[in-house]
C-alpha positions in Angstrom: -20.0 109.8 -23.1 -17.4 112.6 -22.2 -18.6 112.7 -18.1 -16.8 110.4 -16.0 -19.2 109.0 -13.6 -17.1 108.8 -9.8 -16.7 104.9 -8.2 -19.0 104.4 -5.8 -17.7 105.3 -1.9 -18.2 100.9 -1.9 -19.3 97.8 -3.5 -23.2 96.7 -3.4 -23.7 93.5 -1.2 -23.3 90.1 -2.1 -25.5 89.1 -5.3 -26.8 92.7 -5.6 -25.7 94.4 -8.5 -26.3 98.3 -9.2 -27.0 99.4 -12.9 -27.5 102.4 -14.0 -29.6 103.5 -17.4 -29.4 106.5 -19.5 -31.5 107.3 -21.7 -32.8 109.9 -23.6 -36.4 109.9 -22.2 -38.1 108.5 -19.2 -39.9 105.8 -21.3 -37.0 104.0 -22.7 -35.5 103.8 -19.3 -38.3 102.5 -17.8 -38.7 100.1 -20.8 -34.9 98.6 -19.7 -36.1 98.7 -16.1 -38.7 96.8 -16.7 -37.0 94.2 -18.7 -34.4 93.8 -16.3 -37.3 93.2 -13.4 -38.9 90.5 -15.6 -35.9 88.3 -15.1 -34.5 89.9 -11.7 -35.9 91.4 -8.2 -35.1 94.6 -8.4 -36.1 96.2 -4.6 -34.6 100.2 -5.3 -34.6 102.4 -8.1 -34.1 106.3 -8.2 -34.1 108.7 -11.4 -32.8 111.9 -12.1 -32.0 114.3 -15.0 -29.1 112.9 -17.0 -27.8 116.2 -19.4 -26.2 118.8 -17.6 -29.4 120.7 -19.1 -31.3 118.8 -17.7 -32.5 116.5 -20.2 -32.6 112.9 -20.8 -33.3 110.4 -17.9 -30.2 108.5 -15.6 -32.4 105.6 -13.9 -30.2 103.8 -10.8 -31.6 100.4 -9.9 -30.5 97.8 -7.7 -30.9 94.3 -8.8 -30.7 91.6 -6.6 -28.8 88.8 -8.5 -29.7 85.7 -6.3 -33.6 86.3 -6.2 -36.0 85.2 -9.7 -38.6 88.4 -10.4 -41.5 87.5 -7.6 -39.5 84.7 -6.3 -38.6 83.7 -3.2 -36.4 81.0 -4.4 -33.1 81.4 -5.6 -32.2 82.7 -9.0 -31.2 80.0 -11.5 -30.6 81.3 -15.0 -32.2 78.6 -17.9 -29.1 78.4 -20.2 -29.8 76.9 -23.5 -26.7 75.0 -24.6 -25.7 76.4 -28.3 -25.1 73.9 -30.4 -22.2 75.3 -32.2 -20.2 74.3 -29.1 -21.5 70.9 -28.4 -18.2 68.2 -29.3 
């Protein structure tokens, strides 16, 4: 990746987090997208061109960090100790 991508003008709220996916065709992107909405809400998204020729796909989505897919209820992830750290 040789572009440098500015920082945004200011942070996303509180539990929000903004990600963005590039990708080399609208399918894949949407494929991560999806995955991501499985496990988060995710209220915005926009996609544009990513290659200065305009190929590839640069999907921005907003995920909201305190809210389960669907849910109302606050997030809470299910962590699976690994047992290779248990004393």
């Amino acid at each position: 990746m040789t572009e440098k991508t500015p920082f945004p003008e200011s942070l996303p709220s509180p539990g929000l987090a903004e990600v963005r996916i590039t990708a080399d065709s609208p399918e894949t992107a949407r494929q991560v997208a999806a995955a991501l909405g499985r496990l988060f809400d995710a209220p915005e998204q926009s996609s544009q061109p990513a290659g200065p020729d305009g190929s590839g796909t640069c999907l921005l989505i907003t995920v909201d960090t305190t809210r389960a897919a669907g849910q109302q209820q606050p997030f809470r992830p299910h962590l699976v100790p690994d047992a290779r750290h248990s004393p």
